[in-house]
C-alpha positions in Angstrom: 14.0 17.3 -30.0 14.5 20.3 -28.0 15.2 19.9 -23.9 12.4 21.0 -21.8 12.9 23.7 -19.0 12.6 22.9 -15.7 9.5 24.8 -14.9 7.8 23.8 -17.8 8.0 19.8 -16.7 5.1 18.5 -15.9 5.3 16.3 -12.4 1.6 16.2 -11.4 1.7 12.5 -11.8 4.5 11.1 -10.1 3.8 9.9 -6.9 5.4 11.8 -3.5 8.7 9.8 -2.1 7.6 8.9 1.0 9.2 7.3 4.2 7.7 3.9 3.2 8.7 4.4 -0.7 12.1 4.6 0.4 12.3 1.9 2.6 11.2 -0.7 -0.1 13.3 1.1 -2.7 16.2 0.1 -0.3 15.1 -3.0 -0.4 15.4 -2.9 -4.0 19.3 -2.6 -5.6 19.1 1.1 -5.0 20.5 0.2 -1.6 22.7 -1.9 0.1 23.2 -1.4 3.7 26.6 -3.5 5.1 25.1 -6.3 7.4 26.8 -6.5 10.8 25.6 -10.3 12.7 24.8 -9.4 16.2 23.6 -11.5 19.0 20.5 -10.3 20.7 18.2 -11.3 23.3 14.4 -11.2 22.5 11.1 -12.3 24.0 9.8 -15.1 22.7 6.9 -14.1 21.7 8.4 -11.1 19.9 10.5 -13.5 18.1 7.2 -15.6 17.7 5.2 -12.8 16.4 8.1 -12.1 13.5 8.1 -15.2 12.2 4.2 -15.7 12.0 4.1 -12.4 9.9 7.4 -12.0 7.8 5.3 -12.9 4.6 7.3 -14.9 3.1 10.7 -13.3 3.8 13.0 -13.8 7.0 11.7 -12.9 10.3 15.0 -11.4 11.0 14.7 -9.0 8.0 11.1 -8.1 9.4 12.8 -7.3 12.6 15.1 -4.9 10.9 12.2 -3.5 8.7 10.9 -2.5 12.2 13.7 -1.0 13.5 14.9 0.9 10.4 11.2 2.1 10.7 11.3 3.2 14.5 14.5 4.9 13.4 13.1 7.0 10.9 10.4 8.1 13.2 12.5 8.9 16.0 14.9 10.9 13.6 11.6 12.9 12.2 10.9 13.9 15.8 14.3 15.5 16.3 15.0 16.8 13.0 
C-alpha cells in the first residue's frame, strides 16, 4: 500500500483540538503535570461549592481544573 501525500489526506472528520479537548486529554496519560502540595486559604463556601460539584472526582482536582482553565484564558488574552 502506497503512502498518501499530505494534501491528499482527507481530515474533514476529525474534530478541532480545542482548549477544553486538551485539558481532558491531560487528564488522560498524555499528561502528567508534577504536583506541588501547597497550603491555601479559601472561603468556605468556595471550598463548599467544590465539593458539592466535583462529580465524582476530588474537589481539590476541580479546583485546579478551574485554575488551569483561568490560566489558559488569561494566556489567550495576552498571546
Amino acid at each position: 500500500m502506497e503512502a498518501l501525500e499530505d494534501k491528499d489526506i482527507d481530515t474533514s472528520d476529525i474534530p478541532e483540538i480545542t482548549d477544553d479537548r486538551w485539558l481532558l486529554a491531560r487528564k488522560g496519560n498524555l499528561y502528567k503535570p508534577v504536583k506541588q502540595p501547597v497550603t491555601i486559604r479559601l472561603d468556605a463556601d468556595i471550598i463548599e461549592w467544590f465539593k458539592e460539584h466535583s462529580n465524582g472526582r476530588g474537589y481539590q482536582t476541580e479546583i485546579n481544573t478551574a485554575l488551569r482553565r483561568y490560566v489558559m484564558e488569561q494566556e489567550k488574552r495576552s498571546g
